[in-house]
Every structure is written in C-alpha cells, then in structure tokens.
N, C-alpha and C positions, 0 to 999 in steps of 0.2 A: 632605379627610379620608381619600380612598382611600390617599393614599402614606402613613396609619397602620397597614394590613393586614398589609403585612409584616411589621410590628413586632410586632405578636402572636405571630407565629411564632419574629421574632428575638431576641426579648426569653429566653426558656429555650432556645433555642437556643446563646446564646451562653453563660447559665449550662453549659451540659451540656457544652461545649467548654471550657470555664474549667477546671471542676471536675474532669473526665477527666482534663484534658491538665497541670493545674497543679500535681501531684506533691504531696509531703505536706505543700510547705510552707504549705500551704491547709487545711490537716486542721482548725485550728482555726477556722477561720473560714469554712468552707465551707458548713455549713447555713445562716446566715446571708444568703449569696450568693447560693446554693438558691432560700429560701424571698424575698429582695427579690428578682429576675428574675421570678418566678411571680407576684407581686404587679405589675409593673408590667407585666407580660402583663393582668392582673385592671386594671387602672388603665386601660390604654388601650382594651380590650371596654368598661368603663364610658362612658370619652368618645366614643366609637362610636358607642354606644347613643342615650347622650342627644341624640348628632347626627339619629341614623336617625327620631327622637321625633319631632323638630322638621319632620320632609318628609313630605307626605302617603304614602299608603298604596301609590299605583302607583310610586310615586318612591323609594323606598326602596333599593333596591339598590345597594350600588357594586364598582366594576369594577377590578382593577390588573393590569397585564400588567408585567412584571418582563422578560423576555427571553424569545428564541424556543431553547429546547434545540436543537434538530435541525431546521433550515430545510432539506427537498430538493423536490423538486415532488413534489406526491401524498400528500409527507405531513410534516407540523408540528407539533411537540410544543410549549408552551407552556407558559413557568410565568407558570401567571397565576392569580389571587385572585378569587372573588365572595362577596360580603359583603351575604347579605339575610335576610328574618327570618329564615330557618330556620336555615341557618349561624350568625346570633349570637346566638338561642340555646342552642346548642351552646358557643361561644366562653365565654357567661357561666358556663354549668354547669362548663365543663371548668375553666377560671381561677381563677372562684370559688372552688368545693369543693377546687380541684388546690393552692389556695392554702392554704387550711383543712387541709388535709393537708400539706401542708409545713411548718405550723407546729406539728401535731400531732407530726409525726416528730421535731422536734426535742428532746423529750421522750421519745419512745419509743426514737430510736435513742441517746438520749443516751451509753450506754455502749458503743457498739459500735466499735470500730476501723476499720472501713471507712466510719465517718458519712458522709465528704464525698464517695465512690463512689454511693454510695447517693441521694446529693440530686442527683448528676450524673445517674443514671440517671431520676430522677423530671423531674426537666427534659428530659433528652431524652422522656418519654414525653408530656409535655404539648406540646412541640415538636413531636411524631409527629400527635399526638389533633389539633392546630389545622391543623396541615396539610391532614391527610384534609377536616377540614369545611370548609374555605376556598378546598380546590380547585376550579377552575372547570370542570377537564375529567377523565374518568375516566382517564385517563394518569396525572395527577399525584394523584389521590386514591390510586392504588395504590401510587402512593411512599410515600405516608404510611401506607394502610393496611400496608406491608410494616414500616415504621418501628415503627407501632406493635408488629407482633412481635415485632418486636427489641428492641426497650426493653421487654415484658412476660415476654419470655425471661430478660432479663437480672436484672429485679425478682423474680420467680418462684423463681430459682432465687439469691438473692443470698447466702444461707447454704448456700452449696455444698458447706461441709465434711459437710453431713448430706444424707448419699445421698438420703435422701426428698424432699428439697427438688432435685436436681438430678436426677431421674428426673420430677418432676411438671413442670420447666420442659422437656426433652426433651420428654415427650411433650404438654404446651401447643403447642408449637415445631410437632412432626410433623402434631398434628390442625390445628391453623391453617392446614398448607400444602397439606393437601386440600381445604377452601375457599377460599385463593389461589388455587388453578387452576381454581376457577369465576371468581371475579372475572377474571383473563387472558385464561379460554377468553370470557366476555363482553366483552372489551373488544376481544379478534381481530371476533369477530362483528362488533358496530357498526361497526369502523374498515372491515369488506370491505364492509357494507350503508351506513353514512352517507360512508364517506370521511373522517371526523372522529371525535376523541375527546370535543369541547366538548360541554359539558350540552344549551347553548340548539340548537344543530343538531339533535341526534343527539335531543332529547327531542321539539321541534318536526317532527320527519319522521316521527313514528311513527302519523301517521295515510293516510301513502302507502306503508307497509313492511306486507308479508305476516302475519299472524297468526303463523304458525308461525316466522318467526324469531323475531318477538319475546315470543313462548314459550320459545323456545331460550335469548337472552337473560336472560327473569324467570326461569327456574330457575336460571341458572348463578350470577346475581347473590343469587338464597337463596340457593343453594350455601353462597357466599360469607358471606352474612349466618350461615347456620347456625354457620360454625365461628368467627366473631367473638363471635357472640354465643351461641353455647353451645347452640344448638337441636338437635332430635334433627334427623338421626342424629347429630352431631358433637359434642356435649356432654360426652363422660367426661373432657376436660381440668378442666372447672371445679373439682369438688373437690378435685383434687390441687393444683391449683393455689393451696389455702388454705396451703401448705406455705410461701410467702414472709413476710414482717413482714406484719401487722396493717395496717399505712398503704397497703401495697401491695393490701390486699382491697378496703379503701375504696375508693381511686382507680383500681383497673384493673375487678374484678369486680364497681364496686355503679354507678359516677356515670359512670363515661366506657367504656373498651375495651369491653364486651359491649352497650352501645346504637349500637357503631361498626352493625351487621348491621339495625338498625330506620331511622340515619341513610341507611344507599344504600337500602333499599326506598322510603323515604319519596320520599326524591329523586329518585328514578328514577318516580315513581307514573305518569304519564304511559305507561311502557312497560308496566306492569302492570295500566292500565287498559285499555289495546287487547290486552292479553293474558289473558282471562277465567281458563283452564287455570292458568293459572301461577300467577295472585292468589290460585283457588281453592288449589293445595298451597301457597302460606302461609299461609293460613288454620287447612291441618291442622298443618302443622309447629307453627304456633304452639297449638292446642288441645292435640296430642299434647304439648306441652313443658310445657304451664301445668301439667296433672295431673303430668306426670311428676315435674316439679321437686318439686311440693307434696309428692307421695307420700315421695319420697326424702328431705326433708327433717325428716319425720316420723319416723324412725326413729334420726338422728341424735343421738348424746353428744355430738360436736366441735360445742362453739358456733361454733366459724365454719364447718364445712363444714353444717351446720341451715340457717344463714345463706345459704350458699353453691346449696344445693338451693332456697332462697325466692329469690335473684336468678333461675334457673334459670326459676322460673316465673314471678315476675312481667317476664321478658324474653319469655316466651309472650304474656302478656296483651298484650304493644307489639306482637310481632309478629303475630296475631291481628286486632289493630285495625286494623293497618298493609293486612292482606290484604282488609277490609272496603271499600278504596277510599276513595273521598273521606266517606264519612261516619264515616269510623274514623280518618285520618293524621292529625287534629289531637289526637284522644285519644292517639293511641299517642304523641307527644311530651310532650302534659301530662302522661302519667303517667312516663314518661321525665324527666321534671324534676323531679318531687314525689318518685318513685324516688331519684333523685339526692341529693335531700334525708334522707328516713329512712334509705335502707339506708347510706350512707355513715355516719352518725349512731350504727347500728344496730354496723355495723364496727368503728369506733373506740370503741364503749363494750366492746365485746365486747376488746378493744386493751387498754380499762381494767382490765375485770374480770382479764384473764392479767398485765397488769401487777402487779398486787397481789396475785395469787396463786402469784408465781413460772413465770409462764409456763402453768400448769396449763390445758386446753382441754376436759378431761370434766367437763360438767355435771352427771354423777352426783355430783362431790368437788367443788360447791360449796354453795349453797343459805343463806340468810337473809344472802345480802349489802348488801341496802339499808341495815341498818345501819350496814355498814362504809364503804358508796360512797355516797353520800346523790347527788350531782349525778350521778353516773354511773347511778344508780338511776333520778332522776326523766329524764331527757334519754332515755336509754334504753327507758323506758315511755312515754315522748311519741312517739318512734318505732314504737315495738310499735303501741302506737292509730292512728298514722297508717296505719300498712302492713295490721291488719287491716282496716279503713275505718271506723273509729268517726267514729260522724256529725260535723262541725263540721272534722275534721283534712283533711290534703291528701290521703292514700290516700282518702278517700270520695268526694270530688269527680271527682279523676282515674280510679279504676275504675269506680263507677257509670256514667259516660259511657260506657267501654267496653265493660259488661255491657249497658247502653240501645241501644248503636252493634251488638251482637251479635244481640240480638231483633231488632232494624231490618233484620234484613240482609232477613227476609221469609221466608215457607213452612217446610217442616220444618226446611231448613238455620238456620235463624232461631231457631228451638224449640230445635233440639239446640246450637247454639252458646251458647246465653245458656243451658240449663241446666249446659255445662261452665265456663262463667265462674262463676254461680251454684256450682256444684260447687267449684270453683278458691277462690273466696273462702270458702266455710268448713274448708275442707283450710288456709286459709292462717291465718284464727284459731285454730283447735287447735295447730300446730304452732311458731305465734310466742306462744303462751299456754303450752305447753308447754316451750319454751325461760326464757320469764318466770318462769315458775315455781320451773323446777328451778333456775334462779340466784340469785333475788333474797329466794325464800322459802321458810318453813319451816326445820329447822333445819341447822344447819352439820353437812356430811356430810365436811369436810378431812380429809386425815390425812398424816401425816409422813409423807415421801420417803423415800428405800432410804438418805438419807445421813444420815437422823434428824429433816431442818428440816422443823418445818411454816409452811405458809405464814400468812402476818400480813397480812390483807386491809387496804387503805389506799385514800385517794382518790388519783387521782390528778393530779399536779403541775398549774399554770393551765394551761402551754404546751398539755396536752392535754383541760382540761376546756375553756376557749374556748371552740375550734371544736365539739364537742361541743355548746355551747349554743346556739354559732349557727345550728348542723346543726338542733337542734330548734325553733329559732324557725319555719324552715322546715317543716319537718315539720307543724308546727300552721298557721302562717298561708298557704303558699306555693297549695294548692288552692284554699280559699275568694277568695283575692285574683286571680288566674286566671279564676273561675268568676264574678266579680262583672261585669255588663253584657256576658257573651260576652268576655270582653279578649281572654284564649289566642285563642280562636277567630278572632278578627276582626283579631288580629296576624299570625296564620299563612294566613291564608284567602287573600293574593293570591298567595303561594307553591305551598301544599298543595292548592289549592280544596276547598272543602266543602259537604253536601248533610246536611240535616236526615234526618233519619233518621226513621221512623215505625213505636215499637215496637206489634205489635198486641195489646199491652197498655199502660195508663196508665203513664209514668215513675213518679208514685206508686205505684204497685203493686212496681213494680220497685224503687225504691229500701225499700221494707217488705222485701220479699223479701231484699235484698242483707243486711240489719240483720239479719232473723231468723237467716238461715243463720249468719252473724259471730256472734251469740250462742250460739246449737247449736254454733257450733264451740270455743267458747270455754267453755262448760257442759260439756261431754265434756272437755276437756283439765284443769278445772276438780276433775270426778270424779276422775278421772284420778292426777293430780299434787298438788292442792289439798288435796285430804281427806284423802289416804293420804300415811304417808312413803316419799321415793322411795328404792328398793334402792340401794345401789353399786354393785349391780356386776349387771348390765342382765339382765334375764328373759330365758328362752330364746326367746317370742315366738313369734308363727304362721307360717305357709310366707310371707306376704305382708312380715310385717314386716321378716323374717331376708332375703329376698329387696332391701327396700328398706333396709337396712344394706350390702348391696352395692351400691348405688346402680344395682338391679332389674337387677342381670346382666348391665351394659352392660359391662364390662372382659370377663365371662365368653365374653361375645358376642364382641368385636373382636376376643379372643384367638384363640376356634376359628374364626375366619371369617377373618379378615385376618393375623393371626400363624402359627398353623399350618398355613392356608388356605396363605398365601403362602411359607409352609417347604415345604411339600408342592410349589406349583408350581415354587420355584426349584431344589429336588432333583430336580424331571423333566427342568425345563432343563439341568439341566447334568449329566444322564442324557444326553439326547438329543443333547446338545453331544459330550459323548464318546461317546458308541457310534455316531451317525450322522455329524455333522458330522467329527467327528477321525478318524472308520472311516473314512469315505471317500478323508479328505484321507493318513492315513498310509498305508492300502492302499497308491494311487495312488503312492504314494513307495514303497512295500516293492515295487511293480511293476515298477517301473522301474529300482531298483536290483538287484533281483532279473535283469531282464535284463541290465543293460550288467554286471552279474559274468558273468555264459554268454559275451555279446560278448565281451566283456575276456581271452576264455582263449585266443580267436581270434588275437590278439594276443601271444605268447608268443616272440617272437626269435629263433625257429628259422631260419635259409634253406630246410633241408628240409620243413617244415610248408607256409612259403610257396610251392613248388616243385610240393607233392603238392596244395594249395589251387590253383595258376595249372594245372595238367594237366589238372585234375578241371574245371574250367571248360572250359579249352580243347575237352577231351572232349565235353560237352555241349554246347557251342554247334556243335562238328561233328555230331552226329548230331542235331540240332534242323534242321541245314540239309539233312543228304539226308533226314530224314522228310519236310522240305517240299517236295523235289525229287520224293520219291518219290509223295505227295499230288498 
C-alpha cells in the first residue's frame, strides 16, 4: 500500500500539468479533469485509510522513499513519504473538501474565461498542501510549504485585472516569505545540531540537544507557522486575501493553507516539549490571535473578510491548544477538522449568497434572504451553529475540549487562558449571529446598481449546493462522531501523545460556562441586529469599532514601522553609500588624477626643460656630496 503515497501527490499533480500546459484546446473540458484527478486523489486517501483501519495502532505507519535528490557525504536530501495518522488525516480533509470545492467551482466559475487556469491552479494547490503533509523530512515539507505559496499567490490574485485583487496576492506573497525564513532559518539549525533533516532523527534527539537551541528552533518554526497561518504578528495578509473567487477562501483560508502553521507545531511537538519558552510564546501568539481575529471580525460588512477575521481566530484556538502540549495537540487537530468542515461550508454559502446577488459582499444590501436561498439558508445556519458551539454540533465538541485543555494547563496561566477562550467563544457568537442576521433576515435592504440592475436573489445551481450539504452533514455530525468512545483521541495518540488534562473546575461546569457565554453572545447580537433595522450605510461607531474596521491598525502599524521605517533606512543607506563609500572611492581617483596632471606637465617635449631638469640634478647630487665630505 505504500507505493500508493505518491499517487496522492501525483494524482493533481498531473491535473495542474495537464491543465497549465494543455493550451485552450482543454478549455472545455478542463474542470472536469480538475475536478476527476482531485477525486482520485480523495479515492486513494480513502483506500489508505481503510488499510491503516485494518493494522493495529503501533503499526500504522507507512514509509516510501522515492529517490535520494542530493547524495554527498554529510549530507542527503530525500524524497521520501510518511504516511501515519496525523498526516492522513490531513490527506482526508485536504482531498475531501479540496474535492467538494472543485465541484463547487464548476458552477461558480462557470462563466469565467480562464475556468481551466483556475482548476489547474487548484490542482497544483492540493498537490502543494499533500506534499507538505506527507513529507517525511523537514527539507521536503518546505518544498511543499514554498509550493503551497505559490499556488495561493497564483489563486489569490487570479482576477488580476482588478488591482485589488493583485496587490492582496503581492502582499499574501511578501508576508508568507517572512515566515519562510523562519522555517529555513529552522531547518539550517537542525541540519548543524542533528546532521539530518528526517523527522524520526531530528525529533528522536531532542532529549540530548541543549534547551536553548531548540528554543531557537520552536520560535523560528512559529515564525513560520504565524505567517501560514495568519497569526499575529503576520496576519494582515488574510483579509486581503478575500479579494480571490469565493472557492479559493474555502479551500486555502478555511480547510487547508492556514492549518499548514498548526500541522508543523503539532509535528514537531517533541521539540516544543523540550522547549518550555517557545511552547509558552505559542500559547500567546495563539490567545493574542483568538481575540484579535474575533474583534476584527466584528466590525466587518464584507461577508467574507467577517468570515475571514473568524478563520483568523478560530486558527488561534489550534494554535493555543497546540502550545498546551500534549494535553492540547489532539484538540488542536479535532477542531482543525470540524473547522474544515463549517467554515468551508460557511465560505461557499457566503459564494452563494454573492452568486445570486450579482457578486454583491456588504451585508448592509442584503437581509431576508432565506426566502430566496432556502438550502443556502439552512446549510449555512447549520454552519453558523456549529462554529458558534451550539450543543450536539461539531464546533461544541472540538472547542469545549480546547477551552477544558486551557483551564487544565493549571495556576493563574490556567485561569487567564480558559477565560480568553471563554472570552473568544462569545466574541465568536455575536459576530457569526451578527453576520446571520444582517443576511438572512429581516427585510431586504438591495438596491440598484449605478447601471440601474437590481439584483434578483436565487438559489443556487446543484453543482454548488451539493457540496454545501455535504459540508453541513459535517458540520452537525463530524464532532459528536470524533468525540464518541475517545476515537479522535485514541486515533492520534500514538502520533501526538496525550495526557488527560485536570481542569480545577468540573468539565460540567465548564461546558455550562462555554453555552452561557454562546448565548450572551448571541443575545447582544440579537439586540443588536434582530430587533432593530440594520442602517445601509454603517454608523459612525466608537474609537474601538472604527479601529476594528481597519482590521485594529495592523496595515497602519506595518506601514510606519516596516514601509516607512524601511524608506527611511534605505535613504540613509544610500546617503551613506554616496557621501562616504563613493566620497572616498572618487576623492582617491580625483587624487590621483589630480597628480599624474602636475606629473604629466614634467613631461612636455622640450630638450631644453630636459637639460635644465638633468643640471638641476646634477647640481644637487654634487653639493649633497661635498656637504658629506665636508660632514
């Protein structure tokens, strides 16, 4: 079964070479291509699966070595595969859903003239996403992880003819590649300290490696994770990045590309549990992110960039749990899979809604659309419920864990983490009840375009309600079915290892707690939105709101720090470049040319010059000799 591994990879691999390279005469029938490759990528993680079923729990793993890239002594790159639970559930999420999005696109890009570009690129990206989790050594996962940027470059910015969309893929592009040079700078480290880039060596040594490097290491590797996964400091790519199709939010910002940063902490947990410091700043990184995301999502009209600030944070709560150590990395996956489920769901209904609205994205100009979108309505609230954790759905199951795994951690850090999760989950019902609202209800606030059309809300086509239903089957059943006998747990445990956690309060208590806040949040947004009809055209709002409409003055930040920050240092440099480095270097030339002109006049053709030059020596070296005489 191992020599199937590579066919995961090669399976949309070969789509995205097909499709690129096959010219137009493929135009028609390129989503098709697309969407079967992706599918038989999804066909073979299935048979996989059911293999991996069948071997006990220590046996699971399997191994493919493909060829040696770079054989010299000292040092050996490998492309080689491992294929164990953690990796395939990853494989199933990305296939699965990546699939379900492939057939949603075929509907959504229906009209678009570049379709079969665009399926090409989405093959290369799920060719990118399985590589990264199937690599067996941190060399080749950064193939992939580099992959992945480029295929989310390319998606991001695939309506290039609108500036905004190819300035949000640029700057996706640049913030990515200041957490690639934590991944690198982490992968120089190991390779001086293990000698090796392979998982099993390099994770297996880390109880005869110094603390402090492998502090070095867990930070560069968040680094890393921050700017995949959208954490602070690195985060101001995601919302801009809503500027690609609708398919492309699903699949890169909700199910796969921003859990790329939770997949290497997890897998690495080994170096992060011999590294206390480091575990701790993920911990922060991830509580700073949870609120942040929430806050900023909250203030948002664009249904998808609302959307976009709730990926923001519930990619906090993974990373959070992740920092937790072993009584958190099995949470931080569950809810990474149950994630995968709604917010994808959550994306392509939000796909539907601008589908039928003529592409429209403020929430203020929609409202009482469930009449119009009945399935897009219900799939979409089945979403909304799961993600804020309404009891019985998969968002309750996977964050309760994580909020349980917070308190557990013990002492005040204990207290104050489970009340910003506590915190985090009612910022996350206001704000997805607040989105619910202004879309689906109360009355229709449309109005005609500057070219007269108003829009005529509709459902929309199977191709794209489908996966939408499948997305919510998920949504409802995928936590509870997880959560039933430990399974998550005891599937991930020989991978991830894990330790019961002991919150010094009752998980009852805590799960009360989680439900109350979820309804306070959801009562205020209720107030809010519910009661009252919403303006068009958005209040002026308090210093905090107007602040979180700029998504809390992270652009405003990078710009005076790092943009004119970095104008100002490269105008000194090349101050400094011309008045010292070039003062020096042209002086030293004006010097010297400045003499061989003086020399040069010495030189003038004369015999007489020469004559009264050869005396006047002569002269001198004679009375130089009777001074000595006379001496």
């Amino acid at each position: 079964m191992e020599n199937l591994i590579a066919l995961l990879i090669g399976a949309p691999l070969l789509g995205a070479a097909v499709l690129l390279l096959g010219g137009r005469r493929l135009d028609k029938a390129g989503h098709w291509i697309g969407t079967l490759l992706a599918a038989v990528s999804f066909a073979i993680g299935v048979a996989l699966f059911a293999d991996m079923l069948g071997r006990s729990a220590d046996d699971r793993a399997l191994y493919q070595r493909l060829y040696t890239w770079i054989p010299v002594e000292g040092f050996q790159a490998d492309i080689a595969f491992q294929l164990d639970q953690l990796s395939m559930t990853f494989v199933l999420l990305i296939s699965g859903v990546g699939t379900l999005i492939h057939v949603y696109s075929i509907g959504y890009m229906e009209h678009d003239e570049r379709r079969r570009r665009f399926f090409g690129y989405l093959n290369l990206f799920v060719a990118a996403m399985l590589l990264l989790v199937l690599a067996d050594n941190y060399l080749l996962l950064y193939f992939g992880w580099e992959g992945v940027g480029l295929a989310s470059y390319l998606l991001i910015g695939f309506w290039q003819h609108k500036p905004s969309a190819a300035t949000a893929a640029k700057k996706a592009f640049l913030v990515n590649r200041v957490g690639d040079m934590g991944l690198s700078i982490a992968i120089m480290i190991m390779f001086t300290t293990f000698g090796t880039f392979a998982f099993g060596p390099v994770l297996g040594a880390t109880g005869e490696t110094s603390e402090g490097k492998l502090t070095a290491i867990g930070l560069m590797l968040l680094l890393a994770a921050c700017g995949k996964s959208a954490q602070v400091p690195l985060q101001s790519w995601l919302g801009d990045a809503m500027e690609g199709p609708t398919p492309v939010s699903a699949l890169i910002h909700a199910a796969t590309m921003v859990t790329a940063g939770v997949y290497l902490i997890v897998r690495s947990a080994d170096i992060f549990n011999a590294a206390p410091d480091a575990q701790l700043v993920v911990v922060v990184v991830g509580a700073v992110t949870l609120l942040f995301g929430a806050i900023v999502g909250c203030a948002k009209d664009d249904i998808k960039k609302a959307l976009a600030g709730s990926t923001m944070s519930q990619i906090g709560y993974m990373i959070l749990a992740a920092g937790l150590g072993p009584i958190g990395y099995v949470f931080a996956i569950m809810h990474l899979v149950t994630h995968g489920f709604f917010k994808a769901g959550l994306f392509l209904g939000a796909g539907s809604v601008m589908h039928g609205m003529n592409d429209e994205v403020d929430m203020r100009k929609y409202g009482g659309l469930r009449k119009y979108m009945p399935v897009t309505f219900v799939t979409f609230g089945l979403g909304y419920l799961a993600i804020i954790g309404f009891p019985g759905l998969s968002g309750f199951f996977s964050k309760d864990k994580i909020i349980e795994a917070a308190f557990a951690k013990g002492g005040t850090e204990g207290w104050i983490l489970g009340s910003v999760t506590l915190l985090g989950a009612a910022i996350t019902a206001y704000y997805m009840t607040r989105v619910m609202l202004m879309t689906f209800f109360g009355e229709k606030r449309w109005q005609p375009d500057a070219e007269g059309h108003e829009p005529h809300p509709h459902e929309s086509p199977r191709s794209m309600t489908l996966p939408m239903i499948l997305l919510a089957f998920g949504s409802v059943f995928a936590g509870g079915l997880f959560s039933i006998g430990d399974r998550f747990v005891k599937w991930l445990e020989p991978v991830t290892s894990f330790e019961h956690g002991h919150p010094p309060i009752s998980a009852g208590a805590i799960t009360s707690a989680t439900v109350a806040v979820m309804v306070v949040g959801v009562g205020i947004a209720y107030l809010q939105y519910g009661r009252r009809p919403v303006p068009v055209v958005a209040p002026h709002g308090s210093l905090l709101t107007r602040a979180a409409r700029r998504d809390l003055l992270q652009d405003d930040f990078n710009h005076a720090v790092f943009v004119r920050g970095g104008t100002h240092l490269t105008r000194s440099l090349v101050y400094v470049d011309h008045t010292l480095v070039d003062g020096v270097v042209n002086g030293t030339a004006a010097s010297v040319g400045g003499l061989s002109g003086r020399l040069r006049k010495l030189q003038n053709g004369y015999a007489r010059s020469y004559a009264v030059s050869m005396f006047g020596g002569t002269a001198v070296l004679i009375a130089a000799t009777l001074l000595m005489r006379a001496v």
